[in-house]
C-alpha positions as CSV (number, residue, x, y, z in Angstrom):
1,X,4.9,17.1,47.9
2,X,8.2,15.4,49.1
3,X,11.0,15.8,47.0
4,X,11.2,12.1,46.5
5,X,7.9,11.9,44.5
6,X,8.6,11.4,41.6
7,X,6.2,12.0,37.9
8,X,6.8,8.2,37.8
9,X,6.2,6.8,41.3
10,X,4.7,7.4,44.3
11,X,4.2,5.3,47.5
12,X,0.3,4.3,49.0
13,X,-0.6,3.7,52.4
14,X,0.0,0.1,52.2
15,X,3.8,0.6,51.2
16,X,3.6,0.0,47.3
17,X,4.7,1.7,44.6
18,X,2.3,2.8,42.3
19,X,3.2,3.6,39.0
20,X,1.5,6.4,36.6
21,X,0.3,4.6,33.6
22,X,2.7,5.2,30.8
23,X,1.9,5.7,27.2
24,X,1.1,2.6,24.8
25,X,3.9,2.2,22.4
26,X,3.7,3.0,19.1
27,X,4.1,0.0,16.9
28,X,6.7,0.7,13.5
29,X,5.6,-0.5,10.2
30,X,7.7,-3.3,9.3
31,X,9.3,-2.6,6.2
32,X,11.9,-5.4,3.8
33,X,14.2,-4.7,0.8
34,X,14.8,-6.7,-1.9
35,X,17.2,-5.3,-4.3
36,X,20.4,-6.8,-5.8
37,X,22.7,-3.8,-5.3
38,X,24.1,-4.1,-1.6
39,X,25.0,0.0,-1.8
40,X,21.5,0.6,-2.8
41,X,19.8,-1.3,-0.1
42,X,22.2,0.4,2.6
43,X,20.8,3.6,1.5
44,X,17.0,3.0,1.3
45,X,17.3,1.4,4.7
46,X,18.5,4.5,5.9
47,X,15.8,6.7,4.3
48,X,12.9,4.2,5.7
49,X,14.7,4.0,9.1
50,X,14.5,7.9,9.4
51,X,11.1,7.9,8.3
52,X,9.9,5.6,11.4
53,X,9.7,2.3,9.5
54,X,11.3,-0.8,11.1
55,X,13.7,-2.7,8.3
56,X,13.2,-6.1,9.4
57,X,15.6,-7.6,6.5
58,X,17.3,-7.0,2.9
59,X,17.0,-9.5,0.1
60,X,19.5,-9.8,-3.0
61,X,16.7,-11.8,-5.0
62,X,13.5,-13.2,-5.3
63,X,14.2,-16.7,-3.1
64,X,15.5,-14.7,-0.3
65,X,12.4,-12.3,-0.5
66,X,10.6,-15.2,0.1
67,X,12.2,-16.9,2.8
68,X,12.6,-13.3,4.6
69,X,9.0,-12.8,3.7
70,X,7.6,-16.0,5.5
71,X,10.3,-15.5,8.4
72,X,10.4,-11.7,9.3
73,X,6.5,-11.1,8.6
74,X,6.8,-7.6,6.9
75,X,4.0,-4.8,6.3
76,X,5.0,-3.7,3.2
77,X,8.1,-5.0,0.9
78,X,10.2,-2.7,-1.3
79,X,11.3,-4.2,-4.2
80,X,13.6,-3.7,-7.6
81,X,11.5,-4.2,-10.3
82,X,14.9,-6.1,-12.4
83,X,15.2,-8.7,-9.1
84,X,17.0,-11.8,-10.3
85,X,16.3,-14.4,-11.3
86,X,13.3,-13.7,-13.2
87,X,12.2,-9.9,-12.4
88,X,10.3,-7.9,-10.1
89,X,6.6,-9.3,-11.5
90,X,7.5,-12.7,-10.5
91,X,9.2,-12.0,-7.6
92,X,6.4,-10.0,-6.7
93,X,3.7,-13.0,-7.7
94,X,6.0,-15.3,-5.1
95,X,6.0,-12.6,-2.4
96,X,2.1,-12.4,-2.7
97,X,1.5,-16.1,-2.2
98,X,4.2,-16.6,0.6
99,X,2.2,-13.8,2.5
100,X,-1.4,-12.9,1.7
101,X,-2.1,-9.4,2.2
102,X,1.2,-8.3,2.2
103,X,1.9,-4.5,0.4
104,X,4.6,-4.5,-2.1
105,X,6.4,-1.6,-3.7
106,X,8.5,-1.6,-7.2
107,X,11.1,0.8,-7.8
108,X,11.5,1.2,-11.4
109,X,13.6,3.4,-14.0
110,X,10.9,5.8,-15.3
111,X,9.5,5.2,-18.9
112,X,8.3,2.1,-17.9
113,X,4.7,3.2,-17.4
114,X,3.2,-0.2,-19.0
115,X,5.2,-2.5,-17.5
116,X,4.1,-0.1,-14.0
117,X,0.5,-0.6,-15.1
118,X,0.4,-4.3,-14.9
119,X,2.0,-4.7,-11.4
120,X,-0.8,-3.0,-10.1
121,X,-3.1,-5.3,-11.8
122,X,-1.3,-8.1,-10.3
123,X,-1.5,-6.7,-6.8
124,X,1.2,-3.7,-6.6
125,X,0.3,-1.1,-3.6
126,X,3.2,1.5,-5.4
127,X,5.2,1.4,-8.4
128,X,7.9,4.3,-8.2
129,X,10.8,5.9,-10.2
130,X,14.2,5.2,-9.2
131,X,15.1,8.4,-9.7
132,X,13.0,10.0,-7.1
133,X,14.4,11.4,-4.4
134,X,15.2,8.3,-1.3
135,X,13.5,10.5,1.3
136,X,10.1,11.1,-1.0
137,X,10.5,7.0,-1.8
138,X,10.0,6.3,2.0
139,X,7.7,8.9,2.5
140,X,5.3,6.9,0.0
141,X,6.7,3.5,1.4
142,X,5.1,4.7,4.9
143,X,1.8,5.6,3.3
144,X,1.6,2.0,1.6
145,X,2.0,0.4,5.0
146,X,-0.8,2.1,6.4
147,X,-3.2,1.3,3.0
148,X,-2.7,3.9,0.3
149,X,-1.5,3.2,-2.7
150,X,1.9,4.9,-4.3
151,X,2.5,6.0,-7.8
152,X,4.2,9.1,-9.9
153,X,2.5,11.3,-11.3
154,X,3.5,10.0,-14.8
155,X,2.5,7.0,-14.0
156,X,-1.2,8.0,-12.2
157,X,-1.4,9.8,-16.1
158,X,-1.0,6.5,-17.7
159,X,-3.4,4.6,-15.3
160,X,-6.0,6.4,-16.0
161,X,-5.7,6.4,-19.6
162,X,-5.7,2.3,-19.2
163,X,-8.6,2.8,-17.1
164,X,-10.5,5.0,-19.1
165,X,-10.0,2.8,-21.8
166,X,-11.3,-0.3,-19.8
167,X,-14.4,1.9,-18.7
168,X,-15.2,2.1,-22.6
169,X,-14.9,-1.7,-23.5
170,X,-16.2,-2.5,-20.6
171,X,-19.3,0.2,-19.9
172,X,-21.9,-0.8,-17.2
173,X,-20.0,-3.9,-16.6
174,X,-20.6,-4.8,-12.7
175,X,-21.6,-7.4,-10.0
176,X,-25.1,-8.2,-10.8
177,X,-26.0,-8.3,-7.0
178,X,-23.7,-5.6,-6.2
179,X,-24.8,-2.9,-3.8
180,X,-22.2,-0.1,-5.6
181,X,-23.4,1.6,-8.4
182,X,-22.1,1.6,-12.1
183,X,-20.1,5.1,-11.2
184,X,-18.9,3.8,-7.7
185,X,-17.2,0.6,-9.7
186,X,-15.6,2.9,-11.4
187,X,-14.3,4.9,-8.9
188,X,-13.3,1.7,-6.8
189,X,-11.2,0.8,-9.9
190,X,-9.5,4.0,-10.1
191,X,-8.8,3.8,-6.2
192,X,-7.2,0.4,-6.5
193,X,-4.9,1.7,-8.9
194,X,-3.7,4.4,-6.7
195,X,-5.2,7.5,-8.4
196,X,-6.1,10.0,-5.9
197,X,-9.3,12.0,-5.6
198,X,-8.5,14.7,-7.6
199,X,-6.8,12.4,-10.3
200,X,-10.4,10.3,-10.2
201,X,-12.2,13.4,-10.9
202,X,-10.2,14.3,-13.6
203,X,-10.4,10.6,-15.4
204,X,-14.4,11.2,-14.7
205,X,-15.0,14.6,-15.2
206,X,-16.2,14.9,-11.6
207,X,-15.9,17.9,-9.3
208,X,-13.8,16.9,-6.1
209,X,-16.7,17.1,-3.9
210,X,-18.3,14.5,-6.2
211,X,-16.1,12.0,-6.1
212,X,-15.7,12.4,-2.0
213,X,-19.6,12.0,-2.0
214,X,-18.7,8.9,-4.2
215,X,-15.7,7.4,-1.9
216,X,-17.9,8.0,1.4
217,X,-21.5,6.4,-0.3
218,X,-18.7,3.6,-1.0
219,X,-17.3,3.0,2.3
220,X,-20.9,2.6,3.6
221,X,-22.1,0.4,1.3
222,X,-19.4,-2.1,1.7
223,X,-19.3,-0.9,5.6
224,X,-15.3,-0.5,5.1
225,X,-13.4,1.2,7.3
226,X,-10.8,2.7,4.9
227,X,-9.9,2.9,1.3
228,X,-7.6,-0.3,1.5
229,X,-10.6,-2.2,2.8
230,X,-13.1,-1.4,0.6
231,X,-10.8,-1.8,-2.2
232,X,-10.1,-5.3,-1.0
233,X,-14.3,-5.9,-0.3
234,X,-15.1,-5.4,-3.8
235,X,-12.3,-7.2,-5.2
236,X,-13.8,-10.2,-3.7
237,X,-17.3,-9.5,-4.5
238,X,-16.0,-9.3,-8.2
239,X,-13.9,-12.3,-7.7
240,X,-16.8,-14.3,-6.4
241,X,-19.2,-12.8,-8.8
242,X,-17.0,-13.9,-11.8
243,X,-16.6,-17.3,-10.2
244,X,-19.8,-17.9,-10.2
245,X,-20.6,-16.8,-14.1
């Protein structure tokens, strides 16, 4: 081969350069920050940034969440859960109506397990401690824009107590045309608040290979491709179901 071939190029018989097909590029998860404290925003941009997010904007408080939100289109936004005016539960209401779908994590001081608890019943993907490490905050910020969910272990502790709780006022309590099963329900609600699999068997008094039975007989039911999706197909089965009662 000539020394002017090159891994890139090369010339046909007709005199045009073809060109080796390159990779696709990898498209970032597109990460905002809402946070009042300017020093504390510069730093968790950083930590995302190295992570392989794409911060697409910082907000100081709730309207500029907004207006970033609708303008800048991010995956997944990171949020104070003390943003002015009114806190991070309305803030996080606002973000959730400006853009439907949209993942949003709190960052919290820890002790505030109920207050953590209610965000994720009004549509949190992560509720996290402030004082965990910035690097282990992105780390679960990257895994909430691809569709897991993102709590401490504190806080996964005190879901599932809630839950468990639920599950006994609530017993047999399902869709009536629903295709899941009493058990899978239950498992669907301990997935939508961010327990994982071994947490689930815990709460249930499962064995691991139980509950992945469970998680696989549910994706397959519902015909979901992921955990995120299924989560969000039964929410709207139960949504329509109670509509309709």
């Amino acid at each position: 081969m000539s020394p002017a071939m090159t891994a890139q190029s090369s010339t046909n018989h007709s005199g045009r350069t073809a060109r080796t097909p390159t990779a696709p590029r990898r498209v970032r998860a597109r990460a905002l920050i809402a946070d009042p404290d300017g020093l504390a925003r510069n730093a968790l941009r950083e930590a995302l940034t190295q992570a392989g997010l794409a911060v697409v904007g910082q907000a100081a408080d709730a309207a500029q969440a907004v207006n970033l939100v609708q303008r800048c289109r991010p995956d997944v936004v990171v949020m104070d859960a003390e943003l002015p005016p009114n806190g991070g539960l309305a803030a996080l209401e606002a973000v959730s109506l400006a853009s439907r779908g949209i993942r949003v994590v709190l960052l919290a001081n820890q002790g505030n397990e109920d207050a953590g608890v209610v965000a994720l019943e009004k549509g949190a993907a992560g509720y996290l401690p402030r004082e965990l490490e910035l690097a282990a905050v992105a780390r679960a910020v990257v895994r909430v824009a691809a569709g897991e969910a993102a709590i401490s272990r504190s806080m996964s502790t005190r879901v599932i107590e809630r839950l468990q709780s639920r599950s006994r006022d609530t017993a047999g309590l399902r869709p009536i045309k629903s295709v899941l099963t009493t058990r899978e329900w239950e498992v669907v609600d301990l997935m939508a608040a961010g327990a994982s699999s071994s947490e689930i068997a815990r709460a249930l008094v499962l064995s691991p290979e139980t509950v992945h039975s469970h998680v696989n007989h549910i994706l397959r039911k519902l015909r979901a491709g992921s955990r995120a999706e299924a989560i969000e197909i039964a929410e709207h089965e139960r949504a329509a179901h109670n509509g309709s009662a």
